[in-house]
N, C-alpha and C positions, 0 to 999 in steps of 0.2 A: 661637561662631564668631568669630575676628578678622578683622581687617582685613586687607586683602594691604600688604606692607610696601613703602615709597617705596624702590627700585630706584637710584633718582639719588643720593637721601641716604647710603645704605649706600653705593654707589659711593665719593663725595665722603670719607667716613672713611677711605678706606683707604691706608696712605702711596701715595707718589708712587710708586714704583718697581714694586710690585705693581698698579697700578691701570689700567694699558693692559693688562694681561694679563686681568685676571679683566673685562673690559669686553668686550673679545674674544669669551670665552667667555657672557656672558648674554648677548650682541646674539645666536651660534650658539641657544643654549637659544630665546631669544626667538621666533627666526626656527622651529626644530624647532615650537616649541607651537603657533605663528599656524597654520602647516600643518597640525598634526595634529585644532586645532580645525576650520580647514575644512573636512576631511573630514571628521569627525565630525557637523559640521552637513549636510554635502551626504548622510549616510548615513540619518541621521535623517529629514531628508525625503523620501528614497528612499520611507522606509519607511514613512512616514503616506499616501506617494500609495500607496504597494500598498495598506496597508488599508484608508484612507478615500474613497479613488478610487476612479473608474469602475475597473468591472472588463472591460468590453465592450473599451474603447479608450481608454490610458491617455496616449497624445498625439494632440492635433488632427490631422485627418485632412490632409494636403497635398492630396489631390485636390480633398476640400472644398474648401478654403481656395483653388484656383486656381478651382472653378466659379465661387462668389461672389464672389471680383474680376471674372471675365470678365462675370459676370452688373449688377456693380452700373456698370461700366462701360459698360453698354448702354444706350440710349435707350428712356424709359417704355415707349412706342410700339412698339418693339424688342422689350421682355420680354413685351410684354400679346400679342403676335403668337404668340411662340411657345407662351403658354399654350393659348390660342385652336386651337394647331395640334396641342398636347397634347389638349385635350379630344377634337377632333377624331377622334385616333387612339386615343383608349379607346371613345367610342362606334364605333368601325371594327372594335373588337376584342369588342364585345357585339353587335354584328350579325352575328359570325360564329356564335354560341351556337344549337343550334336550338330550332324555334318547336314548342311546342304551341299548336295552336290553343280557347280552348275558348269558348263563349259564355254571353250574360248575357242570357236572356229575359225579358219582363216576363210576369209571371202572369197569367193569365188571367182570374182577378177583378177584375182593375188595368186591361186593357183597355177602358177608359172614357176618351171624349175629353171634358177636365174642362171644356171650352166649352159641349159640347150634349148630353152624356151619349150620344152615339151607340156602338154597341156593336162596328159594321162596320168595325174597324180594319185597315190594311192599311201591310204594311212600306214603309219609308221610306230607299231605299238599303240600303246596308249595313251601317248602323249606326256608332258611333263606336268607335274601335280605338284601343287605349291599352296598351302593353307594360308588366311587373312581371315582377325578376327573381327567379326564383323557385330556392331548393335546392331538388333532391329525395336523399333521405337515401340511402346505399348500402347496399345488400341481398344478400345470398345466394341462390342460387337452386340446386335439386338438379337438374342434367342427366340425365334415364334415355335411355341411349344404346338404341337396338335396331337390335340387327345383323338384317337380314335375309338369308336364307340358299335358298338356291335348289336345286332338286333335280332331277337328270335322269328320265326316263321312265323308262332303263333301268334304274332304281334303283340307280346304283352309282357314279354322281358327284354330288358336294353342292357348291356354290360358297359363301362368305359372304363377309361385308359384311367389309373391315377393320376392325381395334377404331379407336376414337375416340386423340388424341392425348393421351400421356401424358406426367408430367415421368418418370418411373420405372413399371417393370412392376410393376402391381398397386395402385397409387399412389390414393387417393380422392380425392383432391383435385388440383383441376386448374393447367392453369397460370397462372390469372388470382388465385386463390389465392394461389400462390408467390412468382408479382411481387407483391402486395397487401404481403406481411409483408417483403420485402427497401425495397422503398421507404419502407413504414411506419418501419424501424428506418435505411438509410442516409442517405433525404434525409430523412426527418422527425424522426429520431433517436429514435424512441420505443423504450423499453423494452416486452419483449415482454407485461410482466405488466399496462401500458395497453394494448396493443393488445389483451391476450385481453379487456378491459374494453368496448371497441369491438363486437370481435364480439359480445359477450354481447349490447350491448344491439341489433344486431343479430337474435337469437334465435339463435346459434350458440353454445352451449358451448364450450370447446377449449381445453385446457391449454398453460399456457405452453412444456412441452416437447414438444409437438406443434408447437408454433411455432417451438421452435429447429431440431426436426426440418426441418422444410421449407426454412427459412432455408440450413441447410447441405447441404440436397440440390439447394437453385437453387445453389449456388458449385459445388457438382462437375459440374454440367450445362455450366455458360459456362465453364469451365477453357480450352478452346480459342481462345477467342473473348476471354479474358484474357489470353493469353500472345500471340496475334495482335497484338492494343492495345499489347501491351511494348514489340514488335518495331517498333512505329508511332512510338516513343517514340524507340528508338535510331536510327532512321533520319532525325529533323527534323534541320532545321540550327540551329534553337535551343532551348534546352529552359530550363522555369523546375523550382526545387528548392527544396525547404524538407522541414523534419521534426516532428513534434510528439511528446510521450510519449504511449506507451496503457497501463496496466497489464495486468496479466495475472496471473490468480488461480494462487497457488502453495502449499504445504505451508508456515502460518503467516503467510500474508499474500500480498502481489501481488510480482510481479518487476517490474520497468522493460522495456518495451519501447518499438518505435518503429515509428506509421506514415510512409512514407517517399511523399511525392507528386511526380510529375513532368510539365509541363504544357506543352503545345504549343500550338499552335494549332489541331489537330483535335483532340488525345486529350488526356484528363485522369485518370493511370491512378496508382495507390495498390498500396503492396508492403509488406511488415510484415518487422521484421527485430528480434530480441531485443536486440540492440544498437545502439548507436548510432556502429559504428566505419564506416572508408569500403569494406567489402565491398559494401554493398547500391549505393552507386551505381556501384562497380564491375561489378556482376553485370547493371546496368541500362542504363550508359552504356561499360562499358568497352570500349576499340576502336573508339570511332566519333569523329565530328569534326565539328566545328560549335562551336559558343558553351552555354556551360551560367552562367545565370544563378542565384547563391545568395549568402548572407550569407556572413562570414568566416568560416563553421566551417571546420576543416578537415578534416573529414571526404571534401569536394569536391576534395580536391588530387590524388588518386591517378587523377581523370581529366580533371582539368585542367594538362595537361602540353604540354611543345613537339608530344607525338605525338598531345595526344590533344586536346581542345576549349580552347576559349580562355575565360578566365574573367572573367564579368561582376559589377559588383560594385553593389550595390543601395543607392540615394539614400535610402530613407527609415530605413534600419538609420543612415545615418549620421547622418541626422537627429536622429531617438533619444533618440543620444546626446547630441548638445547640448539637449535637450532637458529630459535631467536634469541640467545644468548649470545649468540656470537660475534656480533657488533659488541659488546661490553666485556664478556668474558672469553675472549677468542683461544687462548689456550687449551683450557678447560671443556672448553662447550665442541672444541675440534676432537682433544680427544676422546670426549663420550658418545661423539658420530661415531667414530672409528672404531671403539669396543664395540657399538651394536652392529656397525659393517661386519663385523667379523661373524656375529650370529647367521645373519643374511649367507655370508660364501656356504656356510655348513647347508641351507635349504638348498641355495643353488644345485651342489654335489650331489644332493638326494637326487634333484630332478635329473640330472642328467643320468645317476646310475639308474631312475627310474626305479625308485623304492620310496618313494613317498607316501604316508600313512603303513606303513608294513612296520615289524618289529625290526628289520636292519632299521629304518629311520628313528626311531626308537632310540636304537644302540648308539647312532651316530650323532643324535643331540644329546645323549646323556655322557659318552665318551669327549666329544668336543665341546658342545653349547656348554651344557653343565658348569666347567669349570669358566666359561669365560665369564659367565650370569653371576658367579660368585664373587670373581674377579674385582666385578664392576661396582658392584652394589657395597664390596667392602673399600673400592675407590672413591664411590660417593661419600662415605662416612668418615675417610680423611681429607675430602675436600670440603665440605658443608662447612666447617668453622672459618672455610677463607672468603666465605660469601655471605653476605645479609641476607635476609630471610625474605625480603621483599623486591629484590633486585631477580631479573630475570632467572641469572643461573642456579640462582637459590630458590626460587619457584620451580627452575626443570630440577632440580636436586630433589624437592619436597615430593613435588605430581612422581618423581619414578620410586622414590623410598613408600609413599602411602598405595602403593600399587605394586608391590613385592610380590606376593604372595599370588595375586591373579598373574602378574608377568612369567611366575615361573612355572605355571600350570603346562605350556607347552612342553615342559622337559620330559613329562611322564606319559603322554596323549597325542600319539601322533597325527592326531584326526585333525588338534587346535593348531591351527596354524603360527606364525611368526607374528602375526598383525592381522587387523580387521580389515584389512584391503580387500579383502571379496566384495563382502556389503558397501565397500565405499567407491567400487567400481560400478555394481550394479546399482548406484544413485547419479551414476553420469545423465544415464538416457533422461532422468527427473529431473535432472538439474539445467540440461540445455533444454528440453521443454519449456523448465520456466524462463529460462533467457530470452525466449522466442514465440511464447503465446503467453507470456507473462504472469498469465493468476485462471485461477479455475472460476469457471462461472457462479457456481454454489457449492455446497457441500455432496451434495448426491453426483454433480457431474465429479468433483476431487474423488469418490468412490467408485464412479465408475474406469476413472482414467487408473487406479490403482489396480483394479479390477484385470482390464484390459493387459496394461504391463504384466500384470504376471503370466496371461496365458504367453504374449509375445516372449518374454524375457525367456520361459521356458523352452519354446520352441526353439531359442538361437542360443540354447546356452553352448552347443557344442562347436558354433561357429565362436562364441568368446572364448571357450576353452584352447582354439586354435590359435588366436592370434595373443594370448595372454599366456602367462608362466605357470603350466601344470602347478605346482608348488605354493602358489600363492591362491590359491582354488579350496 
């Protein structure tokens, strides 16, 4: 291996006349390589944080990052109150549990008073009471229904009992059943061949295609009561969007498809669509009007139009991106975290004064966020000439300058949130599904499993509302 050659000294030799020309040209050379090195480095470690990174969450979370400012900004006094107010309200919520009662007798040999050996013991109150929470394991149980059946004197009329409630005529298994395996597999994500491991050890046998059976006969049952929810969808005035892939088993491998989530402030409903072009949000959102919060795909354009919803454009996609700038442009791409940190504390304050989507929250991003949004975007515009166009930080530069105008839709509409983190929560439960049953069997199972998620997701939305940040809702 040599040496790289001194650039100045070959210069220096070359006559006079030739030597501003070819200087020209390797300062060009010079300049092409620095760049092409940059990204090569910014690509590289791209691609050590995919492999060597978390895989859960591969940038710091901003909501975090705004609790524990607010948090460490608090007074000792201040934080230890509000634990104190947490405990409070976890024992509030094991108070609601019910009680069995059972008791702890002293045996009857043991009734000896250890003073005088006297034998004539007599209860002492009611004894000392001490709660222990206790699982009890879930079970199966056989229902034998019997219809009773009634008979006239004149022997010629019979009345009976109605049969008992079925999910389908003829069906064995009932409906506590059928919910059991849709929640086991939507919000628990279990594959069916653990759940029939469950039952077993329950004492139930039961084949995993007895399980898929069931599964897909609750989605043809709620079909009504899905397509109702859609309709719940089209009608908000704002809605959150996001997509993830599902595969789908096919002749020689899987296909690509796409669950497709859309989230309101009641409903949280899930559509499956073999592609990923903008039909599905068409078929979902098209013709209504309101705000439709999503990332820049464009997918979303065909109803994001003058006629159709206004489009909101989402702070932590922009984040992101500077975020993988930061190996290469680490000054820069720190402080453009930190301008949108500061967006994030103002949501924070809302939640905790508890004026989120009200006209105070309104006042409060237009008095605060407003001017930080200006701030920034007019700081992009003096940094953009110190970065090439194709180098990471000039990519997160370009993606938040062409997305201006959706970004600053929140400052007027307190309904649009900070980010599309709603919808991008509600594609957790879809996405560790596939980590864990891997690909959907066909296209009609991928619709029913969309199906299914929506009534679940619906039913707990208030249990996510509890463990997640009003504010980001």
């Amino acid at each position: 291996m040599t040496d790289s050659p001194d650039i100045a000294a070959l210069l220096a030799k070359l006559p006079d006349d030739v030597r501003p020309i070819v200087e020209v040209i390797v300062a060009l050379l010079q300049a092409q390589h620095a760049q092409s090195t940059a990204q090569f480095q910014a690509e590289i470690a791209e691609l050590r944080r995919l492999v060597f990174g978390r895989k859960a969450e591969r940038i710091p979370d901003a909501r975090r990052e705004a609790r524990a400012n607010a948090q460490a900004a608090k007074e000792p006094a201040e934080r230890e109150a509000e634990r104190v107010e947490q405990r409070r309200k976890n024992r509030a919520h094991r108070e609601e549990l019910p009680v069995v009662e059972r008791v702890s007798d002293v045996p009857e040999e043991d009734r000896v008073c250890p003073c005088c050996d006297a034998l004539d013991l007599s209860p002492l109150g009611e004894g000392i009471v001490s709660t222990q929470i206790e699982y009890v394991p879930a079970h199966l149980v056989r229902i034998q229904w019997r219809r009773m059946r009634y008979a006239c004197r004149c022997g010629k009329g019979i009345v009976t009992a109605p049969p008992p409630p079925q999910v389908s005529d003829g069906c064995e298994y009932g409906p506590g059943v059928h919910a059991h395996v849709v929640v086991a597999k939507c919000a628990d994500a279990l594959p069916f061949y653990r759940l029939a491991k469950q039952f077993l050890r329950a004492g139930f046998p039961v084949s995993r295609a007895t399980l898929c059976t069931l599964f897909h006969r609750a989605a043809d049952q709620i079909d009504a009561l899905y397509q109702r929810l859609l309709s719940e969808v089209s009608e908000a005035a704002h809605v959150f969007a996001d997509e993830t892939p599902l595969p789908v088993l096919a002749q020689g491998g899987c296909d690509r498809g796409y669950v497709w989530t859309f989230v309101t402030d009641r409903v949280v409903a899930f559509t499956f669509s073999p592609s990923r072009s903008g039909e599905t949000p068409v078929r979902v959102l098209g013709g209504t009007s309101g705000s439709l919060q999503a990332d820049a795909y464009s997918g979303y354009n065909a109803v994001t139009t003058p006629d159709g919803r206004v489009r909101a454009g989402c702070w932590a996609h922009v984040r992101r991106e500077f975020f993988r700038s930061l190996d290469t442009a680490p000054a820069d791409a720190g402080e453009a975290m930190n301008r949108i940190a500061l967006l994030y504390d103002v949501e924070h304050r809302a939640a905790e004064l508890e004026v989120v989507g009200t006209p105070a929250h309104r006042a409060m991003r237009r008095a605060e966020s407003a001017p930080r949004v200006d701030a920034f975007f007019e700081w992009l515009v003096e940094r953009a000439p110190e970065h090439p166009p194709k180098s990471p930080m000039g990519k997160a530069i370009r993606y938040a300058q062409k997305q201006e105008t959706a970004l600053r839709q929140f400052l007027s509409d307190p309904r649009i949130g900070v980010d599309n983190n709603a919808a991008e929560r509600a594609l957790k439960p879809v996405a560790l599904g596939r980590k864990n049953f891997l690909f959907a069997g066909h296209d009609e199972g991928a619709e029913n499993l969309a199906k299914l998620q929506t009534v679940v997701a619906v039913s707990y939305t208030h249990l996510r509302a509890h463990e997640t940040d009003s504010y980001l809702v």
